[in-house]
Residue, then its C-alpha position, 0 to 999 in steps of 0.5 A: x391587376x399585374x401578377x407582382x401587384x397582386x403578391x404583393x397585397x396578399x403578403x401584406x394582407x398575411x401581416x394584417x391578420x397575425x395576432x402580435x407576438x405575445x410576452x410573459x410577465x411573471x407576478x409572484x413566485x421565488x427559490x425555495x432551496x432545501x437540503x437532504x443527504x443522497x442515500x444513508x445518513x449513518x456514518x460510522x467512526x474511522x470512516x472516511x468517504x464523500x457526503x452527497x447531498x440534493x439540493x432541490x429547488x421548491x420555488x413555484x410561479x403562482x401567477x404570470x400574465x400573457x399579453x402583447x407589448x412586454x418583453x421577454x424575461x431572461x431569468x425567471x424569478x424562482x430560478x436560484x442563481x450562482x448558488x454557493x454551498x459551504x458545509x460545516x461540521x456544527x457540534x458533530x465531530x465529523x471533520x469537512x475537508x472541502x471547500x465551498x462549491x459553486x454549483x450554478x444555478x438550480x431552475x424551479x423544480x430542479x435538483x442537483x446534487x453536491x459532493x464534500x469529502x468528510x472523515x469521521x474520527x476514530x473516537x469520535x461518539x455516537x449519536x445524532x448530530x446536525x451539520x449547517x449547510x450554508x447557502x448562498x446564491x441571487x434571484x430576480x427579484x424586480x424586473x421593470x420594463x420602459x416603453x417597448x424596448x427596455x426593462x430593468x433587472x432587480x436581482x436580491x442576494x440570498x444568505x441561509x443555513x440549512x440543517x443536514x441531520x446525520x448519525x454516528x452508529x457505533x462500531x468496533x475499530x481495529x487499532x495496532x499497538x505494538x508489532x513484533x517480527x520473529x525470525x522474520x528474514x528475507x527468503x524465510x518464513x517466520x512468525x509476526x506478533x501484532x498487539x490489537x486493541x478494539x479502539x472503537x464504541x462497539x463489543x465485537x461478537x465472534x470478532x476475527x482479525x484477518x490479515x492480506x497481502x498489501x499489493x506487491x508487497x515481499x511479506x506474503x501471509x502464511x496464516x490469513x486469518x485468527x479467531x479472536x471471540x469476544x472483542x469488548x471495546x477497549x480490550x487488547x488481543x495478542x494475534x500471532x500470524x505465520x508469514x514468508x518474505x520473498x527472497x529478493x527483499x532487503x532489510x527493511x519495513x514493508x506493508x500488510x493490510x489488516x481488517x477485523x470481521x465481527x458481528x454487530x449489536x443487531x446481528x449483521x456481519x460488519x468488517x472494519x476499513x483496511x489499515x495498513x501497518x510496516x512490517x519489520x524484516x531482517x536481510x536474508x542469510x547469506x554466505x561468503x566464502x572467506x578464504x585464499x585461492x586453493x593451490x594445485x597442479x595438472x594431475x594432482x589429487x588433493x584436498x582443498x579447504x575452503x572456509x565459508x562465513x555466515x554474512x547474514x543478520x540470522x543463524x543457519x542451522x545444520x548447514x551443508x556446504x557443497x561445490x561443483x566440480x567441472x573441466x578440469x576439475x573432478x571430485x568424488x567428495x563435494x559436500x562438507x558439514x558446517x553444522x550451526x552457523x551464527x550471524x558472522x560464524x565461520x566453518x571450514x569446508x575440506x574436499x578431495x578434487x583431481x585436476x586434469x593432466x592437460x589442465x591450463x595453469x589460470x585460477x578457476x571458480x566453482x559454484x559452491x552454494x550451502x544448504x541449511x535450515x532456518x529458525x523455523x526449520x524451513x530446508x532452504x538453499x543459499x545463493x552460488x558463490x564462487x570458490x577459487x582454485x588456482x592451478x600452478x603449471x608445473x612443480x608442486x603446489x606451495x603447500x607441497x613445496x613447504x612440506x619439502x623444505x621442513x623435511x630437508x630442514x629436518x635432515x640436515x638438523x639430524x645430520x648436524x646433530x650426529x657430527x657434533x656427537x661423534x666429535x664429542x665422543x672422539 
């Protein structure tokens, strides 16, 4: 027998003796969803989060059938397909702020966990409720096979409400009645008067409100925190807190985090979500200098007034205006005391300068800046401003020049008067 022939009959001879590829039938055997909430149940009011739940596919295969001539299954008949789950609140007051999800399909045995986004209200009661998990989704119900090359699905939709159990503890809440700022400027520290209630179902033991900076907010605490004691549910505390403005904030309201620490019914150390409250501030004080360009000569020695004005929204007490003499300028007195200043006062500054002989006749600026004390009488230092000096080249300054003609004035009137009185006494 030739080679070819004999491979040949040995391959044919192989595809006698395999055994005919074998399909599998399954008899019974269907989805059996349930629902449980991943990790805790317990939810406490004001709280705000994402209710995870399993859901866990018990559907088991009692029977199935291996033989040769049936035709591969696509799905399997305890396979939950397009499953479609709608949480709802039930007679509970959580508020669900999700919509249905769609999660896919869930194979027999399998979990897989869904998320809802929940809130639950601030006065929302306690005790044990039940949320309704609906659940929606199709299995193969039928699967019906023709001849050796076809068989035919019969998928049966499903519609049932599972029941989720979840309890509200109760808890104190922290809740801002009223604030007030005090002296409360920009640059400054002041005090901030906050008006608390425990709007929660819980007394608080040993409660304290604690108080933060809110991320890069000016209003930066002095005092973070205040010991309030005892804080029965519906009671109202009055906390009074030191806190400082950076001084480049406006006039305006800005953001604080607050938080009450306390202790619980069963004795654990619980603190409340951050709220976050506007804190009312006033522009920081500010000055300006109000009066004309001072006037004087190369080589003179004078001294110059200078009136300045309270520009802010708060008073300056004992306030001390300063300037800084330069080329061409020279003084040996340049500090002034203004005293009290209120919001819109004004005061009169007066220093003795010397100007250079070779001085150029042009109108300068000295730095002037004024030191005061706030309403917590805190030393704080106003921003530069500018005092302008100008310098006349040659003859005297105006004011000089006035002083001249009321003198020469005088004379002549004086002269005056004499020839009248010896007219008349000739």
């Amino acid at each position: 027998m030739k080679l070819g022939n004999f491979v040949l009959l040995a391959i044919l001879i192989g595809f006698m003796a395999a055994p005919a590829m074998a399909g599998v039938k399954y008899m019974t055997g269907g989805p059996d969803l349930t629902a449980a909430v991943a990790g805790s149940n317990e939810f406490a009011p004001g709280q705000e989060g994402v209710l995870k739940v399993n859901m866990e596919n018990r559907g088991l295969i009692d029977m199935k059938f291996v033989q040769s001539g049936i035709i591969e299954r696509d799905d399997l008949p305890n396979t939950a397909k397009l499953v479609r789950v709608t949480l709802f609140p039930g007679d509970s007051p959580l508020i669900v702020k999700a919509d249905p999800q769609l999660i896919g399909d869930i194979m027999g045995g399998k979990t897989v966990q869904v998320s809802f986004s929940i809130k639950v209200p601030n006065d929302a009661p306690t005790g044990d409720f039940t949320l309704p998990l609906e659940v929606r989704y199709t299995y193969l119900r039928i699967a019906e096979q023709y001849g050796q090359d076809a068989i035919q699905y019969t998928y049966k939709d499903i519609n049932q409400t599972l029941s989720l159990p979840i309890r509200i503890r109760p808890q104190a809440h922290l809740q801002v009645v009223d604030i007030q700022a005090e002296s409360l400027n920009a640059g400054t520290e002041g005090y901030l008067v906050l008006t608390l209630k425990n709007d929660g179902s819980l007394d608080a033991r040993d409660a304290v409100v604690r108080i933060a900076r809110n991320g890069n907010s000016p209003v930066i605490p002095t005092d973070s925190s205040i010991y309030l004691g005892q804080f029965p549910a519906g009671d109202t505390r009055e906390a009074r807190f030191k806190v400082s403005v950076s001084l480049d904030a406006g006039a305006g309201t800005y953001p604080l985090d607050l938080s009450l620490l306390y202790i619980n019914h069963e004795g654990d150390t619980v603190t409340t979500d951050l709220i976050t409250v506007g804190v009312p501030v006033g522009g920081k004080i500010a000055f300006a200098v109000v009066s004309d360009p001072a006037e004087t000569r190369p080589g003179a020695k004078q001294v110059i007034e200078v009136e300045y004005q309270n520009t802010g929204l708060a008073p300056a007490r004992e306030a001390q205006a300063r300037i800084s003499a330069v080329d061409p300028f020279t003084s040996n007195d340049d500090t002034a005391y203004l005293g009290d200043l209120a919001p819109g006062e004004k005061a009169l500054a007066r220093y003795e300068v010397s100007v250079d002989q070779g001085a150029t006749a042009k109108e300068y600026g000295l730095d002037s800046e004024i030191r005061y004390r706030d309403a917590l009488d805190n030393n704080v230092l106003s921003d530069t401003m500018k005092v302008r000096v100008r310098v006349v080249q040659g003859g005297l300054p105006l004011v000089a020049i006035a002083a001249i003609v009321l003198v020469i004035a005088a004379g002549a009137g004086a002269v005056y008067y004499f020839r009248i009185r010896r007219r008349k006494q000739g």
